[in-house]
N, C-alpha and C positions, 0 to 999 in steps of 0.2 A: 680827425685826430684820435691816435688811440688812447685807452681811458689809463696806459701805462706813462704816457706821454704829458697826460694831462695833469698827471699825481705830481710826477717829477717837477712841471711847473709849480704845483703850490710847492711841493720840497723848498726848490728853488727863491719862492716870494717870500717864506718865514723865514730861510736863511737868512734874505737880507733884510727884512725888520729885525731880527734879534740882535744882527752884526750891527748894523746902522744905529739901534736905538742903543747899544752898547759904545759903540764910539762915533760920531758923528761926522767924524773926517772922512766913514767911507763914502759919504756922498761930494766928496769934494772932487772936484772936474780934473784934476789931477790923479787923481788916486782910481776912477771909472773910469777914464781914458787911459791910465795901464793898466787894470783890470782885464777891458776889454780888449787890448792889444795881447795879453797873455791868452785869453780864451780864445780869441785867436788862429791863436801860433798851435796849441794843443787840438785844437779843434782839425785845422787841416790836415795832420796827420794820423788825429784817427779816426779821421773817413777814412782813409787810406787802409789801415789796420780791419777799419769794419768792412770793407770790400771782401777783403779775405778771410774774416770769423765769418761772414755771413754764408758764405762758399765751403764754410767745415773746415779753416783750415787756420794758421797761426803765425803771426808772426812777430819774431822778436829781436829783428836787425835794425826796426827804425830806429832805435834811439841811437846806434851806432854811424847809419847811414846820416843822420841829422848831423852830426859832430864835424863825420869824414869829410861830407859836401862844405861843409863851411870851413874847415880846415884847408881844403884842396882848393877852393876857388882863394881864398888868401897867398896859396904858395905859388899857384900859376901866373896870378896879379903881381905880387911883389917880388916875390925869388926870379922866378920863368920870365916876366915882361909880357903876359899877355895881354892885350885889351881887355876892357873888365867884361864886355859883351860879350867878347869868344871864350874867357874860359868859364864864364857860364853855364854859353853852352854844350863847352865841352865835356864840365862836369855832370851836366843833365844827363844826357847821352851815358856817361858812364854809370849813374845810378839807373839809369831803366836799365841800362845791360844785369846790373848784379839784380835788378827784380828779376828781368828773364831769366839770367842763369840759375839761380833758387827755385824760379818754378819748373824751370825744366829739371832738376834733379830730384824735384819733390813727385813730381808725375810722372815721369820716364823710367825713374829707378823705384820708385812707389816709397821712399824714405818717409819717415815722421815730419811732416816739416816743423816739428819743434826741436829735429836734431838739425836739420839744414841750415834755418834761419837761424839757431844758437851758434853754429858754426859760422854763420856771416858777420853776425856779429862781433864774434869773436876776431876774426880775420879781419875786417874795416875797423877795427877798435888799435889791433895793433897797427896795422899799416898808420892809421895817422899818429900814434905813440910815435912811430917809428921816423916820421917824414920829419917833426920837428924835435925832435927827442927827447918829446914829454915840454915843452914849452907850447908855446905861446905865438901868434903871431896876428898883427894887427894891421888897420890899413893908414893909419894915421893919420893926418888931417886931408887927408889926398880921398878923391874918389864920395864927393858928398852926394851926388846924384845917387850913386847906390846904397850907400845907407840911408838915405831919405824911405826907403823901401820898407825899413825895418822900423825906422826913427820916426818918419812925419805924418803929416795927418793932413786929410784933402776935408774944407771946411765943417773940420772938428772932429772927423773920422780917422782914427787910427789904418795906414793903409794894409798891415796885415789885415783886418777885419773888411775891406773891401778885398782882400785877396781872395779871404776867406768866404765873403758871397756870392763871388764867382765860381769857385771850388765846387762846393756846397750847392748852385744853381747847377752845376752839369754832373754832378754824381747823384742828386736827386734825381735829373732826364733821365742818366743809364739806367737806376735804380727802376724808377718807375714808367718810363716810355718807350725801353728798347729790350730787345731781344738778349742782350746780354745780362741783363738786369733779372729778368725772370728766368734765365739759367742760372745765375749767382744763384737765386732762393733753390729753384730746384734741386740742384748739386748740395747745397747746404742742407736740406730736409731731407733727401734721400736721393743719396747719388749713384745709387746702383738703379732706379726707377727712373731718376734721369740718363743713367748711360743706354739703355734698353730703348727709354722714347727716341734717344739719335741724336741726343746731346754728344757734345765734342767735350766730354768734361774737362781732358787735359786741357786743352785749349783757353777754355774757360779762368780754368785755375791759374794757369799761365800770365794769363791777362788780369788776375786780383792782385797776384804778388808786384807785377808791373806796376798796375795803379797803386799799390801802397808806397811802393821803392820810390814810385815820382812825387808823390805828394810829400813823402817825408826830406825828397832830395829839395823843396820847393822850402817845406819848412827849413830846412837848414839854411837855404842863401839868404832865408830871411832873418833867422836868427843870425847868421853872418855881418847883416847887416845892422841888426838891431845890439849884438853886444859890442863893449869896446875891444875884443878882439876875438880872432879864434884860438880855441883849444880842444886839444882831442878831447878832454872831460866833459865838453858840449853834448848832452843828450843822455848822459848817464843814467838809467832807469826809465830812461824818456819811453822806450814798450811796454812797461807796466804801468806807464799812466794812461798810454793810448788804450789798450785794451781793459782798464778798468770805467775809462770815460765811454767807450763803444758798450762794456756787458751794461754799464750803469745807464745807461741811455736804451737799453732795448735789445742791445744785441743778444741771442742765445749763443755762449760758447760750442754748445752743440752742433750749431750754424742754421740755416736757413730763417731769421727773423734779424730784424732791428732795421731800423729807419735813419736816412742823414740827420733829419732835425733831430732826433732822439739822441743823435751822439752829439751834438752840439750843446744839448739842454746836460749830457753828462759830463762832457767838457765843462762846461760853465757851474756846476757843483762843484768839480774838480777842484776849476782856479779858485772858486768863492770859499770855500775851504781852507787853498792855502794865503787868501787876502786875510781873511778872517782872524787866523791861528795870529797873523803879526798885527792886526789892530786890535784884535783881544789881549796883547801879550802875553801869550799862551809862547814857550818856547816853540822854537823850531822844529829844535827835535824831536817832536813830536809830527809832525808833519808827515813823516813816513809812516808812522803807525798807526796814526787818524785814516793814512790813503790803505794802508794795507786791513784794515778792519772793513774799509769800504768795499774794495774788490769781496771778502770774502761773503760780507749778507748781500751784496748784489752777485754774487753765485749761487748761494745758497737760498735765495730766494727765489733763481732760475732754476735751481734745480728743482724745486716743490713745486713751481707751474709750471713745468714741463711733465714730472711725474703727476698732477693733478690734471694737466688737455690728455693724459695719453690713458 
């Protein structure tokens, strides 16, 4: 385990002595069992996110893509009359398509993907503005088998968090036991030395924005499932959490480092954070600007160890 890995643990252990020993309810089985159903939900999707910082590159449609998918499998279910099975998976299918279509305009046309993915955002954000016209749309008391997805817990376990060690068990295989994995780092540490060795960079890259667009299309159904309805405002700043839970966990926004547990140990700052802010009664609004002081010393702190290995 790296000794970056290991810090963040203790981070993590005083957090919650000072929260805990300040209000005692947060050990209460209620309050750790939605704790850990948020950690989660943020967790899965930025692995997703760190697939692609790790590869050098950016992305800032999930919180978009989270909204649209849960918005869109709501409208094919109740408007359309699909089975709740088929427009699953028909909404799946459509989030990897907009991963591939971003990666392919980011590597074909050589674009910023901080303008590409602003641009998908931007576009998935108004499409579902646009589908329910800025409302709302729920499943009702109908359809309990798939919110049990978001809602239940298999003996005591929150099932996003069994989602999410599933996730988390095959993006650590990619990460660390396949060929794809060690192209990700290469491409992210220097990717003109990986295009030379006969890496398929585009390819590669292709295949990060994919895996991020799925996993965030995965968190959305289950957010779909877990709130009591959908709405396009679903996921709102939600890629400035994923990518501050990915740098805070290990990721170099530069690309080539960070680890899946590392982004899970950042994820879980994240949420203990915002558990915290409301059993301290520390207002809310502050919430944003506790998260936005975080991204920036966990940049600025990457940036002095990276200037300090080189």
């Amino acid at each position: 385990m790296l000794k970056k890995e290991l810090g963040l643990i203790g981070v993590l252990f005083i957090m919650v002595l000072i929260i805990g020993t300040i209000n005692p309810n947060f050990y209460s089985s209620y309050n750790l069992q939605n704790l850990t159903r948020h950690i989660a939900l943020l967790s899965i999707f930025a692995i997703g996110e760190a697939f692609v910082i790790i590869s050098g590159g950016i992305d800032l449609s999930v919180g978009s893509i989270i909204g649209f998918t849960g918005l869109l499998v709501a409208v094919l279910v109740m408007n359309s009359g699909f089975p709740i099975l088929l427009a699953l998976v028909v909404v799946f299918v459509i989030v990897l398509l907009v991963g591939f279509i971003q990666g392919v305009l980011i590597t074909k046309l050589s674009v910023q993907p901080f303008i590409i993915t602003l641009g998908g955002m931007m576009i998935l954000r108004g499409i579902a503005q646009t589908i329910t016209e800025g409302g709302n749309l729920g499943f009702g008391g109908k359809y309990l088998k798939f919110k049990f997805i978001g809602t239940g817990s298999i003996y005591g376990i929150p099932v996003p968090v069994l989602i999410l060690i599933a996730v988390a068990g095959c993006a650590f295989f990619i990460t660390k036991y396949t060929i794809l994995g060690k192209y990700l780092y290469a491409i992210g540490g220097n990717i003109e030395a990986a295009r030379y060795s006969g890496v398929s960079v585009a390819k590669v890259q292709i295949i990060a924005y994919i895996i991020s667009a799925g996993l965030a299309g995965i968190s959305g159904i289950v957010y779909a499932a877990y709130l009591p309805s959908a709405s396009p405002n679903v996921g709102i700043a939600y890629e400035l959490y994923a990518i501050a839970a990915a740098v805070l966990g290990g990721c170099s926004l530069s690309g080539g480092e960070g680890t899946i547990f590392g982004v899970i140990i950042g994820a879980s700052i994240m949420r203990l954070m915002s558990n915290g802010i409301v059993l301290m009664g520390i207002s809310t609004f502050w919430e944003n600007t506790i998260i936005g002081i975080v991204i920036i010393v966990a940049v600025v702190f990457d940036t002095m160890f990276q200037r300090t290995k080189k």
